[in-house]
C-alpha positions as CSV (number, residue, x, y, z in Angstrom):
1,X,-18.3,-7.2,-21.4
2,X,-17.9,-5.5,-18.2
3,X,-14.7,-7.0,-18.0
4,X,-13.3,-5.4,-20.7
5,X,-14.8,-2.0,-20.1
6,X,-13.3,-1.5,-17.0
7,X,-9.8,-3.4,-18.3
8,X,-7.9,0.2,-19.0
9,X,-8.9,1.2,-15.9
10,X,-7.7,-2.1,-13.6
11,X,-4.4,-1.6,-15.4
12,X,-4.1,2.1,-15.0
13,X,-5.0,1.4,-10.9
14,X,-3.1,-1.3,-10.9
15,X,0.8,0.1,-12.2
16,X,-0.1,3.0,-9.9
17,X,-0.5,0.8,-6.7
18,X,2.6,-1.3,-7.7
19,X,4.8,0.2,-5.6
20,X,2.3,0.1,-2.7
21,X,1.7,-3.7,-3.2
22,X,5.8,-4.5,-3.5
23,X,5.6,-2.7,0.2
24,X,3.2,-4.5,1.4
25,X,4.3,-8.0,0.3
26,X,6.7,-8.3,4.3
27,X,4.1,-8.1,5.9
28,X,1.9,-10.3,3.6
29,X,4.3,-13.1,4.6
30,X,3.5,-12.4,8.3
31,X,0.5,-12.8,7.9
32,X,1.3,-16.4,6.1
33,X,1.1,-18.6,9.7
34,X,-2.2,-17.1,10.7
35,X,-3.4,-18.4,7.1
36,X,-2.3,-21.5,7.3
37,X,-3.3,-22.1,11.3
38,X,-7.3,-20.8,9.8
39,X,-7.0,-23.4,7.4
40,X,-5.9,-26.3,9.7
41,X,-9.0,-25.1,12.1
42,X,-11.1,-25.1,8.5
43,X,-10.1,-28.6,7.9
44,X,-10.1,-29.8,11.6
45,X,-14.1,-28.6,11.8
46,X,-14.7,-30.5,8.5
47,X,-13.4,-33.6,9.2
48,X,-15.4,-33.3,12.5
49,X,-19.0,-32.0,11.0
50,X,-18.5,-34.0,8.0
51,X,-20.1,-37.9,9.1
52,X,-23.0,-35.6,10.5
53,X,-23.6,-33.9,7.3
54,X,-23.3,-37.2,5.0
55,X,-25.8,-38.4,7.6
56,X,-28.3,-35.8,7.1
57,X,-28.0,-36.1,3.4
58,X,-29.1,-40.1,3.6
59,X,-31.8,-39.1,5.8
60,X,-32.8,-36.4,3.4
61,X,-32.5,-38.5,0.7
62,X,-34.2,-41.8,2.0
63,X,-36.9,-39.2,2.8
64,X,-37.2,-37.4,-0.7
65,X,-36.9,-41.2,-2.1
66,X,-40.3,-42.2,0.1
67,X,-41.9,-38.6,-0.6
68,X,-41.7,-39.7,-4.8
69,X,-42.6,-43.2,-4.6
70,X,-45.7,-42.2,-2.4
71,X,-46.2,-39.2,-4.9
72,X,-46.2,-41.5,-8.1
73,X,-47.7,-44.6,-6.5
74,X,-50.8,-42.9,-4.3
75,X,-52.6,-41.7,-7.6
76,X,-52.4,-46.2,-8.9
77,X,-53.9,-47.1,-5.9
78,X,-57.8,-46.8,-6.7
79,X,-56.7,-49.1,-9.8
80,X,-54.7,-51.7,-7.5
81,X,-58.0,-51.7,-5.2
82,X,-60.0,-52.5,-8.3
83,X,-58.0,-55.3,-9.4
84,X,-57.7,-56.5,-6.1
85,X,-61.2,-56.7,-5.7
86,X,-61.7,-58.4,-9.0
87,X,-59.1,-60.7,-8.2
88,X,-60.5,-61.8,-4.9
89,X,-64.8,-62.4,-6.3
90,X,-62.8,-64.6,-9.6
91,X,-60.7,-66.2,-7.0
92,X,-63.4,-68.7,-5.5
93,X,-65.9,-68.3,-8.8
94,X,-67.2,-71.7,-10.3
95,X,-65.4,-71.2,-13.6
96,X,-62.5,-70.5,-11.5
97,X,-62.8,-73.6,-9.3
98,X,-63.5,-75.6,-12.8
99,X,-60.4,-74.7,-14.4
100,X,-58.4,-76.3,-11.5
101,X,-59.8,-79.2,-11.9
């Protein structure tokens, strides 16, 4: 919406600095080497910081991964106790030692 508000006036500003931009466009090109020399340094520092931020996201993940398992599993663990414990008095009961044979 904004974008159209404000249309008649981007055009109106922008056939008034026509000439202004035309005049500028030399030394635009200048400018063109420093450009593409910030983005080789851009792409050199990424290629070098890169392994070091995958690495952090593993860890990060990994970690998150442990957090949720501990999160979901740590409220089960009275019940695993409790079968546990059941498990371990039925284990050596008489009926149990019967049904072996």
């Amino acid at each position: 919406m904004v974008y159209l508000l404000t249309l008649p006036f981007r055009i109106l500003f922008g056939l008034v600095l026509l000439p202004f931009a035309l005049l500028a466009l030399p030394f635009a090109l200048l400018l063109l080497p420093f450009l593409i020399l910030r983005f080789v340094v851009k792409a050199a520092v990424a290629l070098v910081v890169l392994p070091f931020v995958l690495f952090v996201g593993v860890i990060v993940c990994v970690a998150l991964a442990i957090a949720f398992s501990l999160a979901i599993l740590a409220p089960l663990l009275p019940f695993a106790m409790l079968a546990f414990f059941v498990w371990a008095i039925t284990r050596n009961s008489q009926a149990a030692i019967a049904a072996r044979g």
